[in-house]
C-alpha positions in Angstrom: 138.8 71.7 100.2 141.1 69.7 97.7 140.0 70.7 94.2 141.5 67.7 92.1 142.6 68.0 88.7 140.4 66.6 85.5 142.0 63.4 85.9 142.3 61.2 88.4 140.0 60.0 91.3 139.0 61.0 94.9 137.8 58.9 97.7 134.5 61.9 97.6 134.1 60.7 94.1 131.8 57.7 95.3 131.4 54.2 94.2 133.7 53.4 91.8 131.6 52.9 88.9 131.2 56.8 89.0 133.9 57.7 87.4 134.5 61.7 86.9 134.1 63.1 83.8 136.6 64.7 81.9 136.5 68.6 81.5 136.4 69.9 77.7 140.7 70.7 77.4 139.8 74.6 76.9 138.1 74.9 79.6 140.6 72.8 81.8 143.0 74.8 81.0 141.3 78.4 82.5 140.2 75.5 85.5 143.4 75.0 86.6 144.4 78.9 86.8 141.6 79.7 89.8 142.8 77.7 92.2 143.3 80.8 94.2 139.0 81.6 94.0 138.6 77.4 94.8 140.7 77.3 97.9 138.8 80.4 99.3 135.8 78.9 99.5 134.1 78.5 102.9 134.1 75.4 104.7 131.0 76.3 106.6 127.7 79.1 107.0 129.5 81.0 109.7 132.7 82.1 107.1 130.3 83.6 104.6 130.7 87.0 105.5 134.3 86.9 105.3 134.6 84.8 102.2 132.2 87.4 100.4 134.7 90.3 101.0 137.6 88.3 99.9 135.7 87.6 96.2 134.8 91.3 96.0 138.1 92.0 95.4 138.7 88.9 93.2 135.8 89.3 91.2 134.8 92.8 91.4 130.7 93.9 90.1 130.7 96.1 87.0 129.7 100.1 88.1 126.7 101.1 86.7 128.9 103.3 84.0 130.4 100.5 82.7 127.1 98.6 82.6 125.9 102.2 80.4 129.0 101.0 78.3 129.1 104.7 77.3 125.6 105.9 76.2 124.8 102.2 74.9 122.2 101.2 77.7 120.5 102.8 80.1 120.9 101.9 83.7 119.3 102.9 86.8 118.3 101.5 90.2 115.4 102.1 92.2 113.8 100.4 95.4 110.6 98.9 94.9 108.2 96.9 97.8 109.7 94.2 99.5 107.7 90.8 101.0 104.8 91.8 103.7 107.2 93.8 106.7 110.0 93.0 105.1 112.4 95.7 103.9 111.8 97.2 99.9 113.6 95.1 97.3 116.7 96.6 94.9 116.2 96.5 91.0 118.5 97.4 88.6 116.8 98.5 85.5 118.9 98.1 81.8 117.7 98.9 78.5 119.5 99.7 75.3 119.6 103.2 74.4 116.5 104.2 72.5 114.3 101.0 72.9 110.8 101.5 71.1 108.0 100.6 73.6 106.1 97.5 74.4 110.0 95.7 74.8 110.0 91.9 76.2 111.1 91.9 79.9 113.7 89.4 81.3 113.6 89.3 85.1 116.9 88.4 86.2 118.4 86.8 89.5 122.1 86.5 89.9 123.9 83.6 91.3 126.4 83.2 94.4 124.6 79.9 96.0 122.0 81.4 97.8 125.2 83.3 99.7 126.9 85.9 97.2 126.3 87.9 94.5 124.6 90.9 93.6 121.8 92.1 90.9 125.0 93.6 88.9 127.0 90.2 88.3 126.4 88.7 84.6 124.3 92.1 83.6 127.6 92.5 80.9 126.7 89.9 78.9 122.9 89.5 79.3 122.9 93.5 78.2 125.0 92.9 75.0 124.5 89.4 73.8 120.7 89.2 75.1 119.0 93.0 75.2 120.9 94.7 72.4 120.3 92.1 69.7 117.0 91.3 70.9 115.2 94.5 72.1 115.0 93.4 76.1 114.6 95.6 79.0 116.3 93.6 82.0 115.2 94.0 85.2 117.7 92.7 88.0 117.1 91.9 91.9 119.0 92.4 94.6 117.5 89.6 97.1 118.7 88.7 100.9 121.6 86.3 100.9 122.0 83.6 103.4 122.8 82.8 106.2 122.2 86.3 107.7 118.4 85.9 105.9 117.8 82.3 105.7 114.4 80.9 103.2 112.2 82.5 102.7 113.5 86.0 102.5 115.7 85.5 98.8 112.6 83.7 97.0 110.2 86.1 98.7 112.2 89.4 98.1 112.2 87.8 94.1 108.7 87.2 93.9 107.5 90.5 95.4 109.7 92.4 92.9 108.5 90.5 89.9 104.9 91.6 90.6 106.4 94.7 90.9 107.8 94.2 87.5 104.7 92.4 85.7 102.1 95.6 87.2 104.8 98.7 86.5 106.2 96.4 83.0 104.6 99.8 80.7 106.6 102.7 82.8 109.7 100.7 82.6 109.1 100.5 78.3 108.1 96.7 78.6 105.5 94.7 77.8 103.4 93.2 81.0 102.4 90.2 78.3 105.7 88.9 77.9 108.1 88.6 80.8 110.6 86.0 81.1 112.2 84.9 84.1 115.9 83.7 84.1 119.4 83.0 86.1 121.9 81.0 86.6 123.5 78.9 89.5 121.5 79.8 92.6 119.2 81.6 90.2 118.4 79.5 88.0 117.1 77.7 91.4 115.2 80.8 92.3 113.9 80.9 88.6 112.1 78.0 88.7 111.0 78.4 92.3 109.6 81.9 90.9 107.5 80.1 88.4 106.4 77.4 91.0 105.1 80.6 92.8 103.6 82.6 90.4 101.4 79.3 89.2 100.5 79.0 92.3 99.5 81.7 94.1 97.8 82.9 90.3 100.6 86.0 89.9 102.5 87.2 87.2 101.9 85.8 83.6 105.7 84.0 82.6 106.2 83.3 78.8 109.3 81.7 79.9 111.8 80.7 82.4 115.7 80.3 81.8 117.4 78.4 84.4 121.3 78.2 83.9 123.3 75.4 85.6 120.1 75.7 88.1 120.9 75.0 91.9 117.3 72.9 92.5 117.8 70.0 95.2 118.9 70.3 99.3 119.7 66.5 99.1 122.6 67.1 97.3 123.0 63.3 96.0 122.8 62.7 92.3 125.4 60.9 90.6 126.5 63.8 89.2 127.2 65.1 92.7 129.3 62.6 93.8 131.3 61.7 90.5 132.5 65.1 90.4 133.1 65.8 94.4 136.4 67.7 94.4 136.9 68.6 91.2 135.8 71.7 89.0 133.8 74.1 90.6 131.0 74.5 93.2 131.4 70.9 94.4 129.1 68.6 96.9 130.8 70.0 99.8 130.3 73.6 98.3 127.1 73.0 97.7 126.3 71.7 101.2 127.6 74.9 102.7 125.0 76.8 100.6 122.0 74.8 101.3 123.3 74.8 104.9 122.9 78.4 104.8 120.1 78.9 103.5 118.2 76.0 105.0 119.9 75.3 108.3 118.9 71.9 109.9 116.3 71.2 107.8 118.6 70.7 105.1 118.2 67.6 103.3 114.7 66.6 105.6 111.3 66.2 104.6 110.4 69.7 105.8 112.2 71.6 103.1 109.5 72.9 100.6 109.6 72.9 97.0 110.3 76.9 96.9 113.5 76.7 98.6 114.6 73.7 96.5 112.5 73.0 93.2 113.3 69.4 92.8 111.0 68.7 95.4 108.4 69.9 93.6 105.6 67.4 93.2 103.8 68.6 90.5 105.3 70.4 87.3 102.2 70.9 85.0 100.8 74.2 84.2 105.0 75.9 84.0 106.3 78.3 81.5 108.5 77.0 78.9 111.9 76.1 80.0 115.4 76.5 78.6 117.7 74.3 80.8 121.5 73.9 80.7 124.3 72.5 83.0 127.7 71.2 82.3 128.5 67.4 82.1 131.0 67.8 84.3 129.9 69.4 87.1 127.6 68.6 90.2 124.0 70.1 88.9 124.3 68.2 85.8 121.8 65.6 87.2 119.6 67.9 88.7 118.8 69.8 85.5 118.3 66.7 83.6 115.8 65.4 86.3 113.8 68.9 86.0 113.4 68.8 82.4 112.5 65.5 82.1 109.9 65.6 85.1 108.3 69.2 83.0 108.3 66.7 79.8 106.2 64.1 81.9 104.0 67.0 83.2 103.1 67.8 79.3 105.1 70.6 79.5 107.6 72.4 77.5 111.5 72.4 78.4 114.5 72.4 76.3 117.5 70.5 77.6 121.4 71.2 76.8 124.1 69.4 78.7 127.4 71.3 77.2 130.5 68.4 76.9 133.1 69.0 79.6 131.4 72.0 81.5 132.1 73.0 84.5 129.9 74.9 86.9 129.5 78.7 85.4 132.3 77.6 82.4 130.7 79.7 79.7 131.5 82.8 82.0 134.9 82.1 83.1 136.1 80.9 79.8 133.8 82.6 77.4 136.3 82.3 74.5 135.9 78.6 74.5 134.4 77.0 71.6 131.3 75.1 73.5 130.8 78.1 76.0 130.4 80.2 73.1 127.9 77.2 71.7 126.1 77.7 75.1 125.8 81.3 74.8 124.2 81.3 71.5 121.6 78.3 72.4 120.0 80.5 75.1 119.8 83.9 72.8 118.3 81.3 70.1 115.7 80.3 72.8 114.8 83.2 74.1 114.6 84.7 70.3 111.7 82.1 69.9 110.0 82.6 73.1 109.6 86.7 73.0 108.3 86.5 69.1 105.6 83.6 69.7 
């Protein structure tokens, strides 16, 4: 796809009163040096496999002794049950070195739109700017990608390894009592589904739930979607191809339920307290804003930060910028507040 600079226009952009916004100059600056990871994107479901080797070697996962960062944390993995005949579910397990008992758990899920990633990707910065200062053991899970395992296998293999989590919490040095769920991208769209979930089948209890940039609505057709089709990244076609994957042809119908794409949600009452973000410039912008305001109409508790000029995942591709490092220290404020209440 044609990934158009922070100016300009595109005849994706939509009607013409949507005019794109502007990307913060730091950031456009580390923007316009990936065109090689933008132009390798697929173009449809059945190039996923291929395109996931290619960013392997672009972007390469951390090994579990650099995630140790030499004696720092402690990492292991271990395989845990999976969904009802489905096969067992991956966790990655990170503490710092030495953690007293009875620690706050954040359950993680990575990104990748529902077709990449793995429970190692971001676990560098959640282990040094989140556990370490904090006192957090993270747990992180390996769920099925799409399209080889359309919905529900991700949200399911998530689900049955946080009640994993929430009934082993003690023999993993955590705290049953106060487990927050959190991810970014795709997982900050399994984040919320999780909490959707665990209200209501009655599972684990969630003190919080930190959805990054979340990926929450199939219909792919907010304002923010269209004004910023082509530019930055993880566009509307992008974003098509993932919910394509993961949904096939019942993407964007009336038959897609609310734990494959959040937004559809009907009723957000009863939800653990919510830390929201997105960039202004990119395409989830508007499906954030529409989640925290619909959790603040429910009576419920969300806080909201739209970070000027964002793109989609800025704060970890440019972390040295001035409003990524803003963004990181909003969500270690929140979730100070939230494990100490």
């Amino acid at each position: 796809m044609n990934h158009t600079p922070s100016s300009g226009r595109s005849e994706e952009s939509g009607p013409a009163e949507l005019l794109p916004v502007r990307f913060d100059p730091e950031l456009a600056t580390v923007l316009n040096g990936m065109d090689d990871l933008r132009d390798a994107f697929p173009s449809d479901p059945a190039m996923v496999p291929r395109w996931r080797e290619r960013l392997a070697e672009m972007v390469p996962d951390p090994t579990l002794d650099e995630l140790r960062a030499g004696g720092a944390f402690e990492v292991y993995e271990r395989s845990v049950p999976g969904p009802a005949g489905a096969p067992e579910v991956s966790l990655l397990v990170a503490r710092p070195a030495g953690l007293a008992a009875g620690a706050p758990v954040v359950y993680h899920m990575h990104g990748g739109g529902m077709i990449s990633g793995s429970n190692r990707a971001g676990l560098e910065v959640i282990l040094t700017e989140w556990a370490e200062p904090l006192g957090l053991v993270v747990v992180s899970v390996a769920y099925r990608l799409a399209p080889e395992h359309p919905y529900p296998a991700a949200v399911e293999d998530c689900y049955a390894g946080l009640r994993w989590v929430a009934g082993n919490a003690a023999d993993l040095g955590g705290d049953p009592a106060r487990i927050v769920v959190a991810g970014g991208s795709a997982g900050g769209g399994l984040t919320a589904a999780l909490v959707l979930l665990a209200r209501d089948r009655n599972g684990p209890h969630l003190i919080g739930q930190l959805a990054m940039c979340p990926m929450l609505d199939d219909r792919n057709d907010t304002p923010s979607a269209r004004q910023m089709a082509g530019r930055g990244l993880w566009d509307r076609q992008d974003n098509a191809v993932g919910w394509a994957a993961l949904l096939g042809t019942a993407r964007g119908t009336a038959e897609v339920p609310a734990y494959a794409a959040p937004a559809r949600a009907t009723d957000l009452s009863g939800l653990a307290p919510a830390y929201i973000d997105a960039g202004a410039a990119e395409t989830f912008r508007d499906e954030a804003v529409a989640y925290a305001t619909r959790i603040w109409q429910a009576g419920g508790d969300a806080e909201l930060h739209i970070w000027p000029g964002g793109f989609h995942g800025f704060d970890q591709l440019a972390p040295k910028a001035t409003v990524s490092q803003d963004a990181r220290r909003a969500r270690v404020h929140w979730l100070r507040r939230i494990v100490n209440r």
